[in-house]
Backbone of each chain as ProteinMPNN parsed JSONL, in Angstrom:
{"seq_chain_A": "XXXXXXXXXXXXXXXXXXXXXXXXXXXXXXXXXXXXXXXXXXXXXXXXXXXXXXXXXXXXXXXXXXXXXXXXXXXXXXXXXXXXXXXXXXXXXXXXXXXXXXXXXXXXXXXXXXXXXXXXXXXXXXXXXXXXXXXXXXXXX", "coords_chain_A": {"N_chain_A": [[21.021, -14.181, -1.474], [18.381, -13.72, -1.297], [17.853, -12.388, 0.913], [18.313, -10.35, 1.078], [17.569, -6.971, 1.666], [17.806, -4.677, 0.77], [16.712, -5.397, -1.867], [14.83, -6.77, -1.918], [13.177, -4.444, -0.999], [13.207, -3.045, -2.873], [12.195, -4.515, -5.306], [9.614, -4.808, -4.19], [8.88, -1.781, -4.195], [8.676, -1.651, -7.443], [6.823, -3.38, -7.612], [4.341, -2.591, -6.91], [4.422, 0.049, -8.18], [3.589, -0.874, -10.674], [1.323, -2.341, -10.166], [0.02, -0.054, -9.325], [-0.576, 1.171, -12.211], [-1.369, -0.99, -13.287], [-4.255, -0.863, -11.513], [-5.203, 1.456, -12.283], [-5.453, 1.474, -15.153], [-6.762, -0.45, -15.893], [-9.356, 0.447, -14.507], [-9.789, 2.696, -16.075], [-10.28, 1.336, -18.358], [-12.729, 0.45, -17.815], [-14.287, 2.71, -16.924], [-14.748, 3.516, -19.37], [-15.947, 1.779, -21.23], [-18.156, 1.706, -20.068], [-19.248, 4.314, -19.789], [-18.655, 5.344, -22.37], [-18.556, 3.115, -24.53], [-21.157, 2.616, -23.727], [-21.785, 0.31, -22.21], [-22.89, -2.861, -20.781], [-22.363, -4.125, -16.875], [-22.209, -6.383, -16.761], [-21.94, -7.126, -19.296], [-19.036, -6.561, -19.359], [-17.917, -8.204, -17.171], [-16.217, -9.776, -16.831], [-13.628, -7.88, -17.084], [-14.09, -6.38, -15.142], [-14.269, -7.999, -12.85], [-11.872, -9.126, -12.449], [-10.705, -6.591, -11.929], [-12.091, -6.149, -9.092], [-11.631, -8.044, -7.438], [-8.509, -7.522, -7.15], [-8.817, -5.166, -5.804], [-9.719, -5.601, -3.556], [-8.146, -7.276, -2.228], [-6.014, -5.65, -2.258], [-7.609, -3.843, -0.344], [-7.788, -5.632, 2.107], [-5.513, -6.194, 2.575], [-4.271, -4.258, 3.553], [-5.814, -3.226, 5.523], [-5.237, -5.278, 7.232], [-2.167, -4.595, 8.029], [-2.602, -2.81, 9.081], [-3.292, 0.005, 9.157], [-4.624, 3.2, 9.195], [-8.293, 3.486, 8.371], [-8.652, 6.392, 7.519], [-6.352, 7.1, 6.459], [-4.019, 8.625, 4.012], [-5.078, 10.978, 5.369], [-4.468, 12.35, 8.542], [-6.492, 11.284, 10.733], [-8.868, 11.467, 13.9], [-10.341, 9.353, 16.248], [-12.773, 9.532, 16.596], [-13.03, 10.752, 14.257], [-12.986, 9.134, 12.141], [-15.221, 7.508, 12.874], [-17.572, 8.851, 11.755], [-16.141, 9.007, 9.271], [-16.526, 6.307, 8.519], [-19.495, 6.449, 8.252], [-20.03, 8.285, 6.364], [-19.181, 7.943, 4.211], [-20.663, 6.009, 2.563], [-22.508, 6.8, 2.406], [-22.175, 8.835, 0.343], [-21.193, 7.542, -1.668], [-23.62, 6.259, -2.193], [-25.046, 8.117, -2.572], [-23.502, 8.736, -5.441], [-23.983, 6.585, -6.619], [-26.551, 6.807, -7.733], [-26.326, 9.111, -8.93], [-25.169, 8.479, -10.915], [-26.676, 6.238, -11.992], [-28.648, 7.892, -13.136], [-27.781, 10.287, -14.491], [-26.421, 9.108, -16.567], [-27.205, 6.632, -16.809], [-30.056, 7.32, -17.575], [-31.993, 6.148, -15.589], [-34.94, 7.085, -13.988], [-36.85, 5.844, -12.451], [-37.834, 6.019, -9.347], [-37.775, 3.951, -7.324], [-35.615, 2.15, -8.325], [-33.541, 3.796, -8.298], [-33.628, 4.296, -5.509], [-32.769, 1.905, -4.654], [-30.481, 1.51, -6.189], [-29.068, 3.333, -4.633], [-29.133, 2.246, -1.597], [-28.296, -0.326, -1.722], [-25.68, 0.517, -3.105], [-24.83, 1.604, -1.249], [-24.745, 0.257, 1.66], [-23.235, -2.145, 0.86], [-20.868, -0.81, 0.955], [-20.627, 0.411, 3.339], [-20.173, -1.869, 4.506], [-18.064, -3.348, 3.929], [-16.541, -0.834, 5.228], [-16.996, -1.943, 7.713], [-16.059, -3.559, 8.028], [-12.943, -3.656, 7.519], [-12.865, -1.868, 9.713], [-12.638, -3.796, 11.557], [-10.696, -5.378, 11.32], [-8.97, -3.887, 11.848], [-9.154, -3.053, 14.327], [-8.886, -5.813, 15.84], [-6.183, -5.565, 14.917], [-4.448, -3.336, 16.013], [-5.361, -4.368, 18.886], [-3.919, -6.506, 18.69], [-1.364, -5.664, 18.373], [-0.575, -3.119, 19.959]], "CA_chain_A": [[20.514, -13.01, -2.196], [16.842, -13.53, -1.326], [17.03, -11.769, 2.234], [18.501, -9.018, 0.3], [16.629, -5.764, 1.647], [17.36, -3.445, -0.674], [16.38, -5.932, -3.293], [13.712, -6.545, -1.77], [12.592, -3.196, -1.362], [13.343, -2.301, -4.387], [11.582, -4.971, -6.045], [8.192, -3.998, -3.747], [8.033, -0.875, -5.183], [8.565, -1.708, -8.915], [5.266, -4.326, -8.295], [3.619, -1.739, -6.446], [4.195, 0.933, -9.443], [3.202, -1.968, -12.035], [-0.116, -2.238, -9.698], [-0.852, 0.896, -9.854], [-0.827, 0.926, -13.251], [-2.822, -2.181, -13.959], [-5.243, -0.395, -11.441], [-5.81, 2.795, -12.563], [-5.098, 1.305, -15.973], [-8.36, -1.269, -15.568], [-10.265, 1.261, -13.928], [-10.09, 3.407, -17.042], [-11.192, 0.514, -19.477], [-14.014, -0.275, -17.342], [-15.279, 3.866, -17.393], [-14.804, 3.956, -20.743], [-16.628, 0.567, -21.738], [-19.461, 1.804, -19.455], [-19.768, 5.513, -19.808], [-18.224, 5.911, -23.949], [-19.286, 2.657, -25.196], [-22.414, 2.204, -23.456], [-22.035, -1.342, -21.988], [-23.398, -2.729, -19.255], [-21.822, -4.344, -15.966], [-22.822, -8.101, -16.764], [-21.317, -7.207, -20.78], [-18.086, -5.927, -18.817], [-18.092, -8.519, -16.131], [-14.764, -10.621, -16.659], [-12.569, -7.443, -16.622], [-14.698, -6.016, -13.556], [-13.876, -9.005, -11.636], [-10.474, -8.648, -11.882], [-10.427, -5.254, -10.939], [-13.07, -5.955, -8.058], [-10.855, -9.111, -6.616], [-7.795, -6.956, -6.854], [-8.998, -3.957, -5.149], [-10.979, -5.711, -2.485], [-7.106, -7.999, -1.826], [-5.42, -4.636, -1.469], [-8.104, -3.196, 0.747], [-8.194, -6.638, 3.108], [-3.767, -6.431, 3.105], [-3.944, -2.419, 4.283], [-6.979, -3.475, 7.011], [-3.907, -6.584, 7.79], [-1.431, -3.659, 8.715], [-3.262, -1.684, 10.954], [-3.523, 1.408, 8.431], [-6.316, 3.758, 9.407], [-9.186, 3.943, 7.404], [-8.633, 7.349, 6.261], [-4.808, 7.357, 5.541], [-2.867, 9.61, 4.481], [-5.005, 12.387, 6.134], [-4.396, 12.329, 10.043], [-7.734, 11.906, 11.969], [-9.527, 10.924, 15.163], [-11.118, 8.385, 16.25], [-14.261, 9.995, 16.415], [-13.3, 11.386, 12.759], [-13.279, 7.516, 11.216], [-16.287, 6.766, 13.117], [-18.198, 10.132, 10.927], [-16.098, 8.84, 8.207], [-17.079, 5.269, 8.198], [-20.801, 6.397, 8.26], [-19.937, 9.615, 5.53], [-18.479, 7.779, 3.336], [-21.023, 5.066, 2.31], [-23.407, 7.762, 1.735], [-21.428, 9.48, -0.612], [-21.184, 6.512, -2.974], [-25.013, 5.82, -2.534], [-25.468, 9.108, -3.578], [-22.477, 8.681, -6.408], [-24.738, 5.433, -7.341], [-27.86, 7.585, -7.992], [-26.169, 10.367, -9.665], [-24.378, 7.388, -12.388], [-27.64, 5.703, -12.422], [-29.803, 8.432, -13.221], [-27.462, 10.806, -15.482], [-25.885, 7.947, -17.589], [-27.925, 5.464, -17.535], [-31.262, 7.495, -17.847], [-33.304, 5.838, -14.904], [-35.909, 8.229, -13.482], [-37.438, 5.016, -11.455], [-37.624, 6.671, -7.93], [-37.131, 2.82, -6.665], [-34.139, 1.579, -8.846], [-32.525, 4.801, -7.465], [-33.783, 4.304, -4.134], [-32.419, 0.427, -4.331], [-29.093, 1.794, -6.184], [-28.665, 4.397, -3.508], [-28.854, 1.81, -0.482], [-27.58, -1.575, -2.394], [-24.444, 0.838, -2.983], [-24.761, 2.726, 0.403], [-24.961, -0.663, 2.344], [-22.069, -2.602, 0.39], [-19.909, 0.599, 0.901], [-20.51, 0.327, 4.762], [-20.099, -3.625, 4.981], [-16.589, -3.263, 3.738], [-15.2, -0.16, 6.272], [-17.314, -2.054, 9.42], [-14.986, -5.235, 8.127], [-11.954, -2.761, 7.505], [-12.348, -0.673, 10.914], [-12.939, -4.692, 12.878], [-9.472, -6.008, 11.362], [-7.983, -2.624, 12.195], [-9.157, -3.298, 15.579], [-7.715, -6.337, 16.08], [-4.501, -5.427, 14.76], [-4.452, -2.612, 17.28], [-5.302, -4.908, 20.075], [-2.376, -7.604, 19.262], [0.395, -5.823, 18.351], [-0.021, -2.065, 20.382]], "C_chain_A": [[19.02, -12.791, -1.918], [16.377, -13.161, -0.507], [17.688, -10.362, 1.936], [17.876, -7.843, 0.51], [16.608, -5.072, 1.405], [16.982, -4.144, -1.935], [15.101, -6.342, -2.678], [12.559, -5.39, -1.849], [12.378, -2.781, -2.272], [12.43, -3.044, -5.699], [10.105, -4.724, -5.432], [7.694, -2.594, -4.549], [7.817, -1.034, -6.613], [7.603, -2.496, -8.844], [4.373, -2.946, -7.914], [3.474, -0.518, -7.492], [3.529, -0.01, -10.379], [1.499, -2.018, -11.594], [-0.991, -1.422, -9.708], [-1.328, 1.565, -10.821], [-2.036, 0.457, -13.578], [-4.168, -1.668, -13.014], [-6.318, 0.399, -11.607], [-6.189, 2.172, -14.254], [-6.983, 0.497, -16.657], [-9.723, -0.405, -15.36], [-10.394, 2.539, -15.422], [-10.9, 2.636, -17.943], [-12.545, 0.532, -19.395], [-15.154, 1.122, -17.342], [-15.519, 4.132, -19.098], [-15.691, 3.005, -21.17], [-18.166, 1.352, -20.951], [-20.579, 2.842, -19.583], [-19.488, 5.832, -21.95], [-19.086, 5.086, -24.787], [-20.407, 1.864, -24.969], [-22.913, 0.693, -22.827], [-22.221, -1.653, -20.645], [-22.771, -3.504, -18.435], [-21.603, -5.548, -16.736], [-21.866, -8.099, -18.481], [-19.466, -6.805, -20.088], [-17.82, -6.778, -17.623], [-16.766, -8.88, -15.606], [-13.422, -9.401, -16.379], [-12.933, -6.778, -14.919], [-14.432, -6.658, -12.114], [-12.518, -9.15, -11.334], [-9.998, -7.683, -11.147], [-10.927, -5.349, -9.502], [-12.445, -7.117, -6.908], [-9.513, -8.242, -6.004], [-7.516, -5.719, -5.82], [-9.631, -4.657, -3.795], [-9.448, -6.567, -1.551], [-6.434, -6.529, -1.411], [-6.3, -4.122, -0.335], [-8.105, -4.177, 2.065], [-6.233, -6.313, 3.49], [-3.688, -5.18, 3.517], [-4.593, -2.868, 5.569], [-5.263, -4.608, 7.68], [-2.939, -5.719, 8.386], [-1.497, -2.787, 9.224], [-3.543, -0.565, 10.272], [-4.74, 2.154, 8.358], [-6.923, 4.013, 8.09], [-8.945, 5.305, 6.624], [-7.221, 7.718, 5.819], [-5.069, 7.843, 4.279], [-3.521, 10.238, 5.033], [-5.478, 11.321, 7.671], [-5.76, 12.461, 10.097], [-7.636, 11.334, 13.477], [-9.94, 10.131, 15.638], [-12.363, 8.549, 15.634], [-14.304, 10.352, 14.646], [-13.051, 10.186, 11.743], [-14.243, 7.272, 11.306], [-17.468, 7.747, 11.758], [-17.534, 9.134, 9.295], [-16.854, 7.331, 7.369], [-18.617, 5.394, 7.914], [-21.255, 7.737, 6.961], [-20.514, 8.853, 4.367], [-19.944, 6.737, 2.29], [-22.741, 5.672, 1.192], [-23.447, 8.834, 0.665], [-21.46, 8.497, -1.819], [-22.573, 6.26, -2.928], [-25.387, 7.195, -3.279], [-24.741, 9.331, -4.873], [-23.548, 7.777, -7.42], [-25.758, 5.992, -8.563], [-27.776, 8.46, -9.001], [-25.716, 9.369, -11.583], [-25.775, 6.963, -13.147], [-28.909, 6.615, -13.668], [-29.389, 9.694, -14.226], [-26.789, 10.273, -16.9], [-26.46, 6.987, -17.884], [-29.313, 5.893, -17.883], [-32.521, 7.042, -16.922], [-34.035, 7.127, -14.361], [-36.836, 7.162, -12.091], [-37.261, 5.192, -9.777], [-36.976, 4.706, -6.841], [-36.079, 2.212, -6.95], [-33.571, 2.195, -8.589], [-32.401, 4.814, -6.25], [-32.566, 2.493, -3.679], [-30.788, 0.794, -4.514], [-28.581, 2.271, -5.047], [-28.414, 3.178, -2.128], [-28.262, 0.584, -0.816], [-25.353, -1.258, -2.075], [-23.874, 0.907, -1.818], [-24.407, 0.89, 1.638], [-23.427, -1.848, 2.036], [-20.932, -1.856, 0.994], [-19.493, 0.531, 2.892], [-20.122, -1.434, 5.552], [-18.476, -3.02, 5.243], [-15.717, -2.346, 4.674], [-15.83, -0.292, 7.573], [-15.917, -3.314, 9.166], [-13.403, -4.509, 8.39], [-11.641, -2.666, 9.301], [-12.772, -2.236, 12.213], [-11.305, -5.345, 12.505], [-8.26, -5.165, 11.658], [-7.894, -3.091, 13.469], [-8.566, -4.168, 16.403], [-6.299, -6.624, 15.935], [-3.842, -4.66, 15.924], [-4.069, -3.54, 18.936], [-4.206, -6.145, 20.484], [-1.577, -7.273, 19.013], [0.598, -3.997, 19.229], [-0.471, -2.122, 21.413]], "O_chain_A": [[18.473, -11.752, -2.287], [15.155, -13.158, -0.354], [17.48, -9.382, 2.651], [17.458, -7.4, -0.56], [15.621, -4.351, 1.549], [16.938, -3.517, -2.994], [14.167, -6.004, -3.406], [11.492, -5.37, -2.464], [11.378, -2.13, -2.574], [12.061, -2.475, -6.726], [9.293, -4.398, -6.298], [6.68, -2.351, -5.203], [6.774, -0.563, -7.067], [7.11, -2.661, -9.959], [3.766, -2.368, -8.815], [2.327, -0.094, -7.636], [2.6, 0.592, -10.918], [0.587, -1.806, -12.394], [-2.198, -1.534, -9.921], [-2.233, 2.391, -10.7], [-3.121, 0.92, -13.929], [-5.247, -1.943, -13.539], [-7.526, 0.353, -11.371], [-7.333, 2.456, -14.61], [-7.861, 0.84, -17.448], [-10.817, -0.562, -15.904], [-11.438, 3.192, -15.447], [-12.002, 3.029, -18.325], [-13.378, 0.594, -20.3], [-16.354, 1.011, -17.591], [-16.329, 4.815, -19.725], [-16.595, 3.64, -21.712], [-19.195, 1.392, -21.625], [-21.808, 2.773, -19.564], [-20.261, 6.537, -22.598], [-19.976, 5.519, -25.519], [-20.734, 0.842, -25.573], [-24.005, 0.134, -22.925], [-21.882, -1.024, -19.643], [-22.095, -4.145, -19.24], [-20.581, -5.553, -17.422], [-21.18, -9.084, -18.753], [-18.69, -6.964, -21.03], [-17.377, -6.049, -16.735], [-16.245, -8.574, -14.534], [-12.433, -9.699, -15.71], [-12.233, -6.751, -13.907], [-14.384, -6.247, -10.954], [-12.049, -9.277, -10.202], [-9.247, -7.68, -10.171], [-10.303, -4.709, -8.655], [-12.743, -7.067, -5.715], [-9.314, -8.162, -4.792], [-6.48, -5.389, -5.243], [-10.052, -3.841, -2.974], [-9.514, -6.545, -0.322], [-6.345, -6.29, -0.207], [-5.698, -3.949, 0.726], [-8.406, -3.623, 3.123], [-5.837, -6.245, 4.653], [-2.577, -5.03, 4.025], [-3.943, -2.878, 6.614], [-4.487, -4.273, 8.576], [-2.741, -6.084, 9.545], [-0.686, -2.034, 9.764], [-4.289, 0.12, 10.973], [-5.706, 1.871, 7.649], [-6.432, 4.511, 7.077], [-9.007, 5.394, 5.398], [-6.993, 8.537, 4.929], [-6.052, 7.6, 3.578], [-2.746, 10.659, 5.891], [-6.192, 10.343, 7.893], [-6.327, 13.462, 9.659], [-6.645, 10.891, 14.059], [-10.157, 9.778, 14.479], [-12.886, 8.035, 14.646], [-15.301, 10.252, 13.93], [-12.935, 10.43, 10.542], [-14.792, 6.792, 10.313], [-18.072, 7.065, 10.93], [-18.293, 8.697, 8.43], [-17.414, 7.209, 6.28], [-19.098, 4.432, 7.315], [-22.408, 8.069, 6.687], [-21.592, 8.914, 3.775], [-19.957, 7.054, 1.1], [-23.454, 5.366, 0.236], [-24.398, 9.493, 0.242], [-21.809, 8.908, -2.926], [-22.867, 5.895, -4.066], [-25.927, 7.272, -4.382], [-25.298, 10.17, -5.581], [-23.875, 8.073, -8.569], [-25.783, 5.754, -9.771], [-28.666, 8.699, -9.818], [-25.922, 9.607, -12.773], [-26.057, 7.159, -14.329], [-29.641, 6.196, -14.564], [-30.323, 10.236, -14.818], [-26.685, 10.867, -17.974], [-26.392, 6.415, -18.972], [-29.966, 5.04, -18.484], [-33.691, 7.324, -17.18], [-33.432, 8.198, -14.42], [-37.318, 7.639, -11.063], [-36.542, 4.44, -9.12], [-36.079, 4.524, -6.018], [-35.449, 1.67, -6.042], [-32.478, 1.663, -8.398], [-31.373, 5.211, -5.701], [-31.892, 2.222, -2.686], [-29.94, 0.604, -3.642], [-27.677, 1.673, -4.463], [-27.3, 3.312, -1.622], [-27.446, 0.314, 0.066], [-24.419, -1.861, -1.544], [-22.801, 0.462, -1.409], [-23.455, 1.016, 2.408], [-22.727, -2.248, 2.966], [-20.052, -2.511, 1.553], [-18.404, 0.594, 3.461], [-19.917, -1.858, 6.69], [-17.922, -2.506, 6.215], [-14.568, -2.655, 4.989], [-15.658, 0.525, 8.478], [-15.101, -3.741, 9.984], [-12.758, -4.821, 9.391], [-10.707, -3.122, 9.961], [-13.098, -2.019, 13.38], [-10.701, -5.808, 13.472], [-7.068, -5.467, 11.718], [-6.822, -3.524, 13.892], [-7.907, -3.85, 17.394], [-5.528, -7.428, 16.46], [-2.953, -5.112, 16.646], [-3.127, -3.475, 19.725], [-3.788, -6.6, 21.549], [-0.602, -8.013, 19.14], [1.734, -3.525, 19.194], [-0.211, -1.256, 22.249]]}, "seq_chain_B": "XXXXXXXXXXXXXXXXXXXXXXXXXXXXXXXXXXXXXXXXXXXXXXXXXXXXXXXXXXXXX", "coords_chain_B": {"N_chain_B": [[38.315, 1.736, 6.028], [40.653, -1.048, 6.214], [39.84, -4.526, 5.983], [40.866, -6.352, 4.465], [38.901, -7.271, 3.415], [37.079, -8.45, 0.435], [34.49, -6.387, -1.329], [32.85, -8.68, -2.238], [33.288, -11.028, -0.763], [32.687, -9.941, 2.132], [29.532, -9.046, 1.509], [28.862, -11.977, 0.836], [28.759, -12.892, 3.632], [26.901, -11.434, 4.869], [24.664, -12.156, 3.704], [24.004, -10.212, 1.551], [23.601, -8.462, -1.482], [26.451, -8.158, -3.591], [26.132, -5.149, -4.457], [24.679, -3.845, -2.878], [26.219, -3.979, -0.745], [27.734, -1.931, -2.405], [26.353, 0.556, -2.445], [26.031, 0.983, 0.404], [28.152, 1.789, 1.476], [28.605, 4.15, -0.464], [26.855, 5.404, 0.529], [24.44, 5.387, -0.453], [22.491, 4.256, 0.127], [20.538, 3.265, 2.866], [20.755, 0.562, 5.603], [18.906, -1.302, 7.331], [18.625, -1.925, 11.354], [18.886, -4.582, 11.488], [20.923, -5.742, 9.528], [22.837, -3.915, 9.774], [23.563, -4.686, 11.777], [24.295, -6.922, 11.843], [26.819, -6.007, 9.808], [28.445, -5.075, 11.525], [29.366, -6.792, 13.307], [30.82, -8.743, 11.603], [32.441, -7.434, 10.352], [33.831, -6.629, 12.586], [33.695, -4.524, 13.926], [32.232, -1.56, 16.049], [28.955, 0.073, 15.544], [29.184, 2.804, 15.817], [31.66, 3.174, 14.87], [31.264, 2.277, 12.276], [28.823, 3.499, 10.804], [28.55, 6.272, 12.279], [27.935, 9.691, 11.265], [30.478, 11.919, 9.62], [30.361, 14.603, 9.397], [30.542, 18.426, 9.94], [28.138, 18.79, 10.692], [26.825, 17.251, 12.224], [28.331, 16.64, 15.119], [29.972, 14.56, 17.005], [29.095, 13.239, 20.306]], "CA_chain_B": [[39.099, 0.473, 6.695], [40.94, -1.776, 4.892], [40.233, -5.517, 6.414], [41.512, -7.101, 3.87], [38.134, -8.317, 2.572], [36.636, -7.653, -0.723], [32.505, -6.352, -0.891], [31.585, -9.694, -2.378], [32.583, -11.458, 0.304], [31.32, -9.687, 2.919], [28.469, -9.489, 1.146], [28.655, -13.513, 1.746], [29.145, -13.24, 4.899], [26.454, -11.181, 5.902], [23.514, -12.75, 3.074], [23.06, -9.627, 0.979], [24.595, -8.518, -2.823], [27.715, -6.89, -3.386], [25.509, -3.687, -4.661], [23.803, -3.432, -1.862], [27.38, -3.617, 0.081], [28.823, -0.95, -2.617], [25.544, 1.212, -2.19], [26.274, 1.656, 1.543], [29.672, 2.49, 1.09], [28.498, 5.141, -0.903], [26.072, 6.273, 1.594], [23.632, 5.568, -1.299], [21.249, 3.066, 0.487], [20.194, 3.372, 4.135], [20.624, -0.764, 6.139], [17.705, -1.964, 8.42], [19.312, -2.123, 12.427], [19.312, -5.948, 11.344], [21.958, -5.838, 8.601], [23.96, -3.127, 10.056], [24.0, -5.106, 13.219], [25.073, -8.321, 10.809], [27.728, -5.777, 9.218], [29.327, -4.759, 12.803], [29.664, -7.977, 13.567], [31.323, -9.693, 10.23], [33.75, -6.651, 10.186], [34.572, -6.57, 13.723], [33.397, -3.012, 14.581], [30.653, -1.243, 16.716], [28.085, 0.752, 14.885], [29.555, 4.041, 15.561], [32.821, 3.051, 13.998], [30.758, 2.265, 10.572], [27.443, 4.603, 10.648], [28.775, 7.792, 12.326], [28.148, 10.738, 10.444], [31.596, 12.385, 10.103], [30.213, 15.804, 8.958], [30.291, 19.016, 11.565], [26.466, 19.22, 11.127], [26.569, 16.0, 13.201], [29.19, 16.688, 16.286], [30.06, 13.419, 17.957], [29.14, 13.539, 21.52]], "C_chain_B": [[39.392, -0.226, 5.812], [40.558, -3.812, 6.007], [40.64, -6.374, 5.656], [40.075, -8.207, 2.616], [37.462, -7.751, 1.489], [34.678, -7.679, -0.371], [31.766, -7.804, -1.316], [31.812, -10.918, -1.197], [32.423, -11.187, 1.573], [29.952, -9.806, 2.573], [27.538, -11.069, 1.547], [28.135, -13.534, 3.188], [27.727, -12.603, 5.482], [24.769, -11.208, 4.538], [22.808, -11.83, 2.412], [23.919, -9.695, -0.513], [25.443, -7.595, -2.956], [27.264, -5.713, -3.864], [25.498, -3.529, -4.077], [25.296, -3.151, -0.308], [27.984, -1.998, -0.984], [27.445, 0.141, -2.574], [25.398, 1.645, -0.753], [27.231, 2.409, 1.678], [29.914, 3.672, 0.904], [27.781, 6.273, -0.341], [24.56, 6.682, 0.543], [22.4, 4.834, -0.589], [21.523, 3.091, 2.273], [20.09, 1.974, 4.787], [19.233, -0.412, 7.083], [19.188, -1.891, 9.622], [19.646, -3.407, 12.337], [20.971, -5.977, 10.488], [23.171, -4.626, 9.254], [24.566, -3.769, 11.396], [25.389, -6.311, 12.552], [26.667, -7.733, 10.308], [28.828, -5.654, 10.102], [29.665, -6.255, 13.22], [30.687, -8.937, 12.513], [32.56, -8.539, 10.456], [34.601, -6.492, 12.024], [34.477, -5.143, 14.555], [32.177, -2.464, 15.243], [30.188, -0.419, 15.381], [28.206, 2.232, 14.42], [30.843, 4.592, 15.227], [32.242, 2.896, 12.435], [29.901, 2.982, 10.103], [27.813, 5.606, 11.002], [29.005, 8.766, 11.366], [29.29, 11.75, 10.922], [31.179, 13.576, 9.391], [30.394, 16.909, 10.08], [29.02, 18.846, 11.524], [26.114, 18.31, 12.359], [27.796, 16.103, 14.296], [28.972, 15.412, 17.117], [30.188, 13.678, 19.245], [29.711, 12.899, 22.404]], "O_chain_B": [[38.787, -0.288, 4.742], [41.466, -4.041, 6.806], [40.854, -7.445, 6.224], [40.121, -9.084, 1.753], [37.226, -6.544, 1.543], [33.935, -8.393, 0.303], [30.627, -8.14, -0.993], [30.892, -11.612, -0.765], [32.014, -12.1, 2.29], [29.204, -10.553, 3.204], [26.461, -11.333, 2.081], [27.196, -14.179, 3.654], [27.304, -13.129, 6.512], [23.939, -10.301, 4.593], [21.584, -11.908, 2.308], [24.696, -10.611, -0.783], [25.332, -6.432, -2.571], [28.162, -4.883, -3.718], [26.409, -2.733, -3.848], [25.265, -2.423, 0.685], [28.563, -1.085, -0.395], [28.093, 1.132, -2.914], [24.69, 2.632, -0.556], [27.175, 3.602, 1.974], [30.771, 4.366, 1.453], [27.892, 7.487, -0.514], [23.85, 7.685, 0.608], [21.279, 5.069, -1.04], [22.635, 2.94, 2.781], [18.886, 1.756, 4.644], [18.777, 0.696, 7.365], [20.36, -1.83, 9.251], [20.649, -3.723, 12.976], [22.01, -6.263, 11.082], [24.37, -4.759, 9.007], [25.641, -3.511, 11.938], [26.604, -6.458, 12.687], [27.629, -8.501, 10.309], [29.969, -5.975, 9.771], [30.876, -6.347, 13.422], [31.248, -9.911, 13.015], [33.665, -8.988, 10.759], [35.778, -6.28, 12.315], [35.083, -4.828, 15.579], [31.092, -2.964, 14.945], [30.891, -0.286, 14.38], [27.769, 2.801, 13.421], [31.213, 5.766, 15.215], [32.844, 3.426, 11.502], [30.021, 3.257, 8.909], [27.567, 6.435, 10.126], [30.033, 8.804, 10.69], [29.317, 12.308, 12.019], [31.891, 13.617, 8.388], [30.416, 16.454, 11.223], [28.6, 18.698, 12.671], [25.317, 18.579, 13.258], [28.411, 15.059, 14.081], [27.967, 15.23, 17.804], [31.198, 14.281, 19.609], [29.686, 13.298, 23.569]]}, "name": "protein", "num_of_chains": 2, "seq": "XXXXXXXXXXXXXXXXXXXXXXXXXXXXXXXXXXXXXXXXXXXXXXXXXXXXXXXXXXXXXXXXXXXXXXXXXXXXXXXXXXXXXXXXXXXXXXXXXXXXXXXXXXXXXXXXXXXXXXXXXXXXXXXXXXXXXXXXXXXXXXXXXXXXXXXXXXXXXXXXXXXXXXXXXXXXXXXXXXXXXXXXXXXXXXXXXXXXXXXXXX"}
């Protein structure tokens, strides 16, 4: 019964719905704790880390199956390389906008630090992404 | 076909659960080329004795 592939299947998606649950599910607590009841990362840390282990294990097992960076929408090469370098800048500027309408900084350098701290993290992760893509590419097509 | 064997044990025979045998049957559940290969084989038939779509939309060539 345990090479079963419709029971298998079938049990993949019912974790995979349950995951996306507990992700989106997490990911709400953690805006609400941050943005409703005012708390800060470090007061919020233990559920953060769950979420931040979990999300960082799905993003390393997608990079593991070759799945382009910008799945579902079809691109280019060239239109990953734009995206990998978009994208990073989009959350530094996301950083800035959190930092500086929610939390009240005005500190041109704690925005400048948010902005590239984020921006720089943001780009680690889809050079690591778009190098395990690469070698997936190169050993199995 | 009748071979005389019941879905659970084929099922046996070819390491899945008798759902998953009465869910083909039904044309409810789609096999992998592995298991359908496994099924042609345990029953004694090619592929296009057990998978052929007998509809006209599909005209056997």
């Amino acid at each position: 019964m345990k090479k079963d592939e419709r029971l298998n299947a079938s049990v993949k998606v019912a974790n995979s719905l349950g995951y996306v649950l507990f992700w989106y599910g997490i990911f709400a607590v953690l805006l609400y704790r941050w943005f409703i009841l005012d708390l800060t990362l470090i007061e919020t840390i233990d559920i953060f880390l769950v979420w931040i282990v979990a999300s960082l294990v799905q993003f390393m097992a997608l990079a593991s199956k070759g799945i382009p960076i910008t799945y579902p929408i079809d691109t280019t090469r060239k239109e990953q390389k734009y995206f990998t370098f978009l994208l990073p800048i989009v959350a530094g500027a996301l950083s800035v906008i959190i930092l500086w309408v929610f939390r009240e900084v005005t500190e041109v350098r704690r925005l400048l630090g948010g902005f590239f701290l984020t921006g720089f993290a943001t780009l680690t992760l889809l050079i690591i992404y778009r190098i395990i893509v690469h070698y997936w590419e190169q050993k199995n097509t | 076909m009748d071979l005389g064997l019941t879905q659970e044990e084929l099922a046996e025979q070819v390491g899945v659960t008798r759902q998953t045998i009465g869910l083909i049957e039904k044309e409810k559940y789609n096999p992998t080329i592995s298991l359908a290969l496994s099924l042609s084989e345990a029953l004694g038939k090619s592929l296009d004795d057990l998978f052929w779509m007998e509809t006209s939309k599909h005209e056997k060539r």
